[in-house]
C-alpha positions in Angstrom: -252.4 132.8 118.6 -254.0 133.1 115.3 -257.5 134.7 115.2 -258.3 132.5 112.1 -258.3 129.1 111.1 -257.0 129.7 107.8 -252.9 129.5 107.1 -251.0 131.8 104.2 -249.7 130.2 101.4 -246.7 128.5 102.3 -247.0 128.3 105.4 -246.1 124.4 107.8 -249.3 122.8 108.4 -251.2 123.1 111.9 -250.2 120.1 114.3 -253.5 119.0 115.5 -253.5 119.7 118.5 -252.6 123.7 117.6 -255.7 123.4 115.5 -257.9 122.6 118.4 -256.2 125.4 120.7 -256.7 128.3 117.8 -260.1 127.3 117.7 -260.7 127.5 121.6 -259.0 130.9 121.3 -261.1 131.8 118.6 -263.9 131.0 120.7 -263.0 132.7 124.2 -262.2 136.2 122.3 -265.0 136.2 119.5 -267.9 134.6 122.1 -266.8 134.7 125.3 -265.6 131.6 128.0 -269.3 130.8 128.9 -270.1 130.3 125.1 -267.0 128.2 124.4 -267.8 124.5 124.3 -266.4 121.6 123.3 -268.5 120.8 120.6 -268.0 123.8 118.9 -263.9 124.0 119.4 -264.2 120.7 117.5 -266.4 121.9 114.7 -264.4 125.0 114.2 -260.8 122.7 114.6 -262.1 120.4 111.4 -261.9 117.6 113.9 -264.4 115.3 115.9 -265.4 115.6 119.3 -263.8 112.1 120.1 -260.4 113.6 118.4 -261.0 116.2 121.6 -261.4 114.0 124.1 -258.5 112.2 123.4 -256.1 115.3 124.0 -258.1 116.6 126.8 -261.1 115.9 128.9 -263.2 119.0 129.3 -263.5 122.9 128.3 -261.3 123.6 131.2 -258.3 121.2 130.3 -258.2 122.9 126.8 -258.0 126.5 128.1 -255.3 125.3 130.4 -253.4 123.6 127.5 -254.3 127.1 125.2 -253.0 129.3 128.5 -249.5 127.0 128.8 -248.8 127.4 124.6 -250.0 131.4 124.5 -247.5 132.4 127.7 -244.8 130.1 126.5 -244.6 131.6 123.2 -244.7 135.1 124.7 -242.0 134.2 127.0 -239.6 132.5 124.4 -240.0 135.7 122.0 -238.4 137.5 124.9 -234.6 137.8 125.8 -234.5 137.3 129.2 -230.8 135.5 129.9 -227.7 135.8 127.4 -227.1 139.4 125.5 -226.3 139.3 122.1 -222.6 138.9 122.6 -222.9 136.0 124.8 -222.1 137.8 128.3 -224.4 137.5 130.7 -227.4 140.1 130.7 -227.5 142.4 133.4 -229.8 143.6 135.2 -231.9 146.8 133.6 -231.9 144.7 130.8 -233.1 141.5 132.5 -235.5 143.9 134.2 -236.6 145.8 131.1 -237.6 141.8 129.5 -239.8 141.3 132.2 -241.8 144.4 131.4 -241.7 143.5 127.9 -243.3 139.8 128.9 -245.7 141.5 131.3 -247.1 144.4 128.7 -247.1 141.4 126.3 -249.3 139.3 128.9 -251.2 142.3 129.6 -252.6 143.1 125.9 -253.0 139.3 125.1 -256.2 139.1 123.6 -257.1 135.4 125.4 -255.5 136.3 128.9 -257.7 139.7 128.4 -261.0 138.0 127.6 -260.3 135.3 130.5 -259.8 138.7 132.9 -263.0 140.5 131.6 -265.4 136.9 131.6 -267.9 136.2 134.4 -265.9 132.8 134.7 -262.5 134.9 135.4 -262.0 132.1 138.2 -261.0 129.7 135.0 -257.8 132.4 134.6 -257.6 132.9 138.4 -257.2 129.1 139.0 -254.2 128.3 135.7 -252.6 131.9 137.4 -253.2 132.5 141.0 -254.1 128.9 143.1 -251.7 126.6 141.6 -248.4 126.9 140.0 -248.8 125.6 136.5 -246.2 124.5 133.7 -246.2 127.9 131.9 -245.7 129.5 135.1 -243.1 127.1 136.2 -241.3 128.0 132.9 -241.6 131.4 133.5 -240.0 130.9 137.3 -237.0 129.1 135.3 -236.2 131.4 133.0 -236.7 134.4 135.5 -234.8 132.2 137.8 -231.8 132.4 134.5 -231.9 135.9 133.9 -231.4 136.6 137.9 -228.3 134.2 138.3 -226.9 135.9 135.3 -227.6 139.0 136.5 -225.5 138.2 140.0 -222.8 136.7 137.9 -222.9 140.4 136.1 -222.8 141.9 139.8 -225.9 144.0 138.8 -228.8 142.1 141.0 -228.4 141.5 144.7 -227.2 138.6 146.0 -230.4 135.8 147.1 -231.6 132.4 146.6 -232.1 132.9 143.0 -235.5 130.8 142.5 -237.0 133.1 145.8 -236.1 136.1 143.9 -237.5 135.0 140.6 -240.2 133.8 142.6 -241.0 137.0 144.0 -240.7 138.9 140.3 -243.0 136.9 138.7 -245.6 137.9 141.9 -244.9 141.7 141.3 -244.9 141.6 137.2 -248.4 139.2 137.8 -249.8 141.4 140.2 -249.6 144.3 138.2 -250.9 142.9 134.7 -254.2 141.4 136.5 -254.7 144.6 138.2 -254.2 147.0 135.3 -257.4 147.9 134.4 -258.2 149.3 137.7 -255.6 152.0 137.8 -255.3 152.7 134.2 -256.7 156.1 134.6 -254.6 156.8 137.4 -251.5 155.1 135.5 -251.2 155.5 131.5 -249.2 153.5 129.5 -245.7 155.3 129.9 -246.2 155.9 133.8 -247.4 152.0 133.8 -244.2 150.8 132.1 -241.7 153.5 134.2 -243.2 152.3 137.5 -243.2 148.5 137.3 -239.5 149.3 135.7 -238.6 151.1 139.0 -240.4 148.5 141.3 -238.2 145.4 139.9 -234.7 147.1 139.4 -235.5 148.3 143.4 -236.4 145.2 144.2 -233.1 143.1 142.4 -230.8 146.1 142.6 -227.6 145.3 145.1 
């Protein structure tokens, strides 16, 4: 997520679709969710409000879309299956990627302004009520990293999706609720803890 509409020298140029979706986030962290209309995502995207409605039909559908690219990219710039030799990963490893996704999730500057909005029930309903497609592909690559990890003998045997299922709750649960118990857990203690809670959780 880019906090700025203009590219490097060099660099591919924006689909436009990933225009409209930097200018959303743009919007949600610079002016907050009630201040982020469609009519303005549009002016700062260089495209029309018809161009817009084409893709998506509200203010709600584009912060879904923006929510589905932003955790999909965090997810896919984390290892969570196959070490670098091509064995399968095992499971402090597989472990120490989800905490790596989760702290990433956690300081994610549009995930953090959704959590500190008045209209937090935006984040609460892409997260919490429903399972949506970037949670579904964080289920299947958790759901990955847990069958390689019983292959590797290191995770407990289990219905791997049920497992994975039950990760994604804990690492969730503990990046929405962060805030309230940061002065009780800093940053090392935070990490260490939800660490210990997942390998005692997978561990055989």
């Amino acid at each position: 997520m880019s906090s700025s509409n203009a590219e490097p020298p060099g660099s591919p140029a924006r689909s436009t679709d990933d225009a409209i979706l930097d200018a959303a986030a743009d919007l949600i962290v610079h002016l907050g969710v009630r201040r982020t209309q469609l009519a303005e995502i549009a002016r700062r995207a260089g495209v029309s409000r018809p161009t817009v409605y084409r893709r998506w039909p509200d203010v709600r559908a584009v912060i879904g879309a923006l929510l589905t690219r932003e955790i999909r990219a965090t997810r896919e710039g984390v290892a969570l299956t196959l070490g670098g030799d091509g064995a399968p990963i095992g499971r402090e490893a597989f472990v120490d990627g989800v905490v790596e996704v989760a702290v990433r999730l956690r300081d994610h500057p549009v995930l953090g302004a959704l959590l500190r909005s008045a209209d937090s029930d935006l984040l609460l309903e892409y997260v919490v009520e429903r399972l949506g497609t970037s949670q579904r592909g964080l289920l299947e690559a958790l759901r990955a990293g847990i069958e390689q990890g019983q292959a590797h003998g290191s995770i407990r045997s289990g219905e791997p999706v049920e497992l994975a299922a039950m990760v994604l709750l804990i690492a969730q649960s503990t990046v929405q609720s962060h805030r309230m118990v940061a002065s009780l857990l800093p940053e090392a203690a935070w990490r260490r803890e939800l660490t210990r809670a997942l390998n005692g959780y997978l561990a055989p």
